[in-house]
C-alpha positions as CSV (number, residue, x, y, z in Angstrom):
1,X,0.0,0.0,0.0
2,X,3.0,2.3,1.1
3,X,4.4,1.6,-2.3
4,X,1.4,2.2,-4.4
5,X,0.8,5.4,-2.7
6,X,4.2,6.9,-3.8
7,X,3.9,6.0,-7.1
8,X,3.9,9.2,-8.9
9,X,0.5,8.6,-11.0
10,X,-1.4,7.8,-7.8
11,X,-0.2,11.1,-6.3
12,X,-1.8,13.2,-9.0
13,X,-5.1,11.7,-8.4
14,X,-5.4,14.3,-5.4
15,X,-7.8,14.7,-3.2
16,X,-10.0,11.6,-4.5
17,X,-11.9,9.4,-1.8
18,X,-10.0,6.3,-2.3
19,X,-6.7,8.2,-2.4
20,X,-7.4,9.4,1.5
21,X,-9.4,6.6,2.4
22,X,-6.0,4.6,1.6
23,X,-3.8,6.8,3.0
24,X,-6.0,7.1,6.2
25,X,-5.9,3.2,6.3
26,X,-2.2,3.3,6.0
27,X,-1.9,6.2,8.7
28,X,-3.4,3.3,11.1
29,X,-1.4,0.3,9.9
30,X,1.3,3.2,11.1
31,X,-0.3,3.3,14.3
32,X,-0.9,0.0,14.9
33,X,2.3,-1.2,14.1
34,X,3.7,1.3,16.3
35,X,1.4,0.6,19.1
36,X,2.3,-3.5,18.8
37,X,5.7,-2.8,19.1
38,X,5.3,-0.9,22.2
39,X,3.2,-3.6,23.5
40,X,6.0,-6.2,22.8
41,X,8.2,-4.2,24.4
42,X,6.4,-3.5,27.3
43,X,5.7,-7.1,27.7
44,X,9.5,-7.8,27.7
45,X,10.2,-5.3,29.9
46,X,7.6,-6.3,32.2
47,X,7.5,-2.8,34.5
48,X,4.1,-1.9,35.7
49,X,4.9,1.7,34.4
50,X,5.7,0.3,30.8
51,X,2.4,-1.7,30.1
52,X,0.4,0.8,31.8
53,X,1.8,3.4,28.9
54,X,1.4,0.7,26.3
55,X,-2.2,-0.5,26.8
56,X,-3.3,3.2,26.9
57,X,-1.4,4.0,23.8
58,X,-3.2,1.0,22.8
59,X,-6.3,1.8,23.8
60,X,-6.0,5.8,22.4
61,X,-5.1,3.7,18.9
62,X,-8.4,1.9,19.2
63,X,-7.1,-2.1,19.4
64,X,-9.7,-4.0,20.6
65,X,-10.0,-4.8,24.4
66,X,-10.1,-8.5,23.8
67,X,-6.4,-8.0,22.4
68,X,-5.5,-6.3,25.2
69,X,-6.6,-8.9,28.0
70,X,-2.7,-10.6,28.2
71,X,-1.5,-7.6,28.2
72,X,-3.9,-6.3,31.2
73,X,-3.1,-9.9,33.1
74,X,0.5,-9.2,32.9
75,X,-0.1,-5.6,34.4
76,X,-1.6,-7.0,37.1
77,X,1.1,-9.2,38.1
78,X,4.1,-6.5,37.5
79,X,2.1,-4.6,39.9
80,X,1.6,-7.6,42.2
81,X,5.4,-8.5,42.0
82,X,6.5,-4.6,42.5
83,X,4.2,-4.2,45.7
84,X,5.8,-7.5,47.1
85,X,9.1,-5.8,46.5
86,X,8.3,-2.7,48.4
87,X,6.9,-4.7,51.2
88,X,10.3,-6.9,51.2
89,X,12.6,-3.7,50.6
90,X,10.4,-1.5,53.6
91,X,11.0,-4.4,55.8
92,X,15.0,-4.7,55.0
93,X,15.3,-0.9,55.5
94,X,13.7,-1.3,59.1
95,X,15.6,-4.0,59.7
96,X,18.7,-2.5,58.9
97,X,17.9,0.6,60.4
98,X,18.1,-1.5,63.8
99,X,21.3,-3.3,63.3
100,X,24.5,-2.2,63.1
101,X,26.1,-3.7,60.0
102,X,26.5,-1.4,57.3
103,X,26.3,-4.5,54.5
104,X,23.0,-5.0,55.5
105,X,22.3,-1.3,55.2
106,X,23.6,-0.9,51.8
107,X,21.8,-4.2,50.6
108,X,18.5,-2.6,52.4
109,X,19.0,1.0,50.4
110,X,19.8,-1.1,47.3
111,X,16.4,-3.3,47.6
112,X,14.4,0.2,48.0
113,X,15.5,1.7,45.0
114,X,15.3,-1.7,42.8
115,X,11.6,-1.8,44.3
116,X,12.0,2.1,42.9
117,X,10.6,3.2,46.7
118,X,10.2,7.1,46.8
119,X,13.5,9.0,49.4
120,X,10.1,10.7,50.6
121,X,9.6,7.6,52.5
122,X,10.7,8.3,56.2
123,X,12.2,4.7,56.7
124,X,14.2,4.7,53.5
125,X,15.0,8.7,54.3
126,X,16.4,7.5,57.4
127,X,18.0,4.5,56.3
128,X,20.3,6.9,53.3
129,X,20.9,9.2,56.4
130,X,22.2,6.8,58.5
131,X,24.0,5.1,55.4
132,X,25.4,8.6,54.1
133,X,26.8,9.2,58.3
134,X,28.4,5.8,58.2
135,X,30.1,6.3,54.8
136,X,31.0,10.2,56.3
137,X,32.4,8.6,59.2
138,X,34.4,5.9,57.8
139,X,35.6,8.4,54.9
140,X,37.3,10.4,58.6
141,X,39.0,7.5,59.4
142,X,40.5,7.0,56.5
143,X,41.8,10.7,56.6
144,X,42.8,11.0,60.0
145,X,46.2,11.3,60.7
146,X,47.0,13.2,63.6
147,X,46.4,11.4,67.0
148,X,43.8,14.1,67.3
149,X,42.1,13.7,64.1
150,X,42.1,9.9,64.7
151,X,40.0,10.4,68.4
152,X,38.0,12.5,66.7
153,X,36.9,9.9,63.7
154,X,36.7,7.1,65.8
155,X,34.3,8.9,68.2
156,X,31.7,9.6,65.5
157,X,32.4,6.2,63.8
158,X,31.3,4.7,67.1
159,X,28.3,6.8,67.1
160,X,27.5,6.0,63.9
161,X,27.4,2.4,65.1
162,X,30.9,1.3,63.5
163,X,32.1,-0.1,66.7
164,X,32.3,-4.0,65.0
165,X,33.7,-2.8,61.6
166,X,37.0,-4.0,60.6
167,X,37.9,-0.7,59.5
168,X,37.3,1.0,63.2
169,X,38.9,-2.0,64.6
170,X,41.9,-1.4,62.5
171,X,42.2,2.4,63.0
172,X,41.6,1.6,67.1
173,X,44.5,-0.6,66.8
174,X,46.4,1.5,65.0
175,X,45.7,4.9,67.9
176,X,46.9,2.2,70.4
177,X,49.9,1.8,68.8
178,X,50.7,5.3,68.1
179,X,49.7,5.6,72.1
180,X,52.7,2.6,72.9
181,X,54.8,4.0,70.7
182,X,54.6,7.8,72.4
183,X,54.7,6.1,76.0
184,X,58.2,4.4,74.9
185,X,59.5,7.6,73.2
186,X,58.5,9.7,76.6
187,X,60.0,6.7,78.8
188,X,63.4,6.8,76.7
189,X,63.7,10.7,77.0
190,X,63.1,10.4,80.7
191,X,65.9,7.5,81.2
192,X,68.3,9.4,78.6
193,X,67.6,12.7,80.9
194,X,68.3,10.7,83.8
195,X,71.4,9.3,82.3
196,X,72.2,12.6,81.1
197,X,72.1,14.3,85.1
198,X,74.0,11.4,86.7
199,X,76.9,11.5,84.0
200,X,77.1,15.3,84.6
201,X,79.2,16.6,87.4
């Protein structure tokens, strides 16, 4: 039909009935073809969001409901499969909320926005602002190299409930160590000041 209608002889015919009744006819086999590829891909993508789009595009293109019934069946179990995964995901984020390991955290804040969960909701508000403290606080302990500094980032990684992570552990070790080490140094410079006063006449 596409073919015939660019032939150059046909074109001259104007504005005769059959000439726009065929191109009208081709205008929907346009549409249609359009609209069944949108289903099909819909269908493969199987998001709530994308059939929703595609059987009202469908549906504004005039395909009959009774061709539309899979596609409505398969809507209705995206939708039943994406509520499951907020429940799941709202239920990890509390969860997490209420422990201390930050895996579980990140898993939990991962789950929410796979389950595409809105930041509006409080629990998975709180859970990326407890998630965004413990990354701040670990991010200090990696920077902290005074004695000071290292106090400092270990006292808010243990209020951000870091206590148990190896990387606290580690930099707690690590403040001990530079503790030892300073005790020696000042235990040294008092012997060597001692030794220093009895050699001295």
């Amino acid at each position: 039909l596409r073919a015939a209608l660019d032939d150059p002889d046909i074109a001259k015919l104007g504005g005769s009935k059959d000439l726009v009744k065929a191109q009208q006819m081709l205008k929907s086999m346009d549409v249609s073809a359009k609209v069944r590829k949108q289903l099909a891909e819909a269908k493969a993508e199987g998001s709530s969001d994308a059939l929703r789009r595609a059987i009202e595009a469908a549906e504004e293109a005039g395909v009959e409901r009774s061709e539309l019934a899979e596609f409505r069946e398969l809507l209705r179990a995206a939708e039943a499969k994406e509520n499951e995964m907020r429940k799941r995901a709202l239920i990890m984020l509390s969860e997490a909320i209420g422990g201390t390991d930050m895996e579980d955290l990140e898993a939990a804040v991962a789950a929410a926005e796979a389950a595409r969960l809105q930041p509006s909701e409080s629990v998975y508000a709180k859970a990326m602002d407890l998630l965004y403290e413990k990354r701040e606080a670990l991010r200090h302990l990696g920077f902290a190299y005074s004695e000071k500094d290292l106090v400092k980032a270990l006292e808010r990684a243990r209020k951000a409930g870091l206590a148990s992570c190896d990387t606290y552990l580690e930099a707690k070790r690590q403040l001990e160590m530079r503790r030892e080490t300073g005790q020696r140094s000042d235990q040294q410079s008092n012997v060597l000041r001692a030794l220093e006063k009895a050699l001295t006449p």
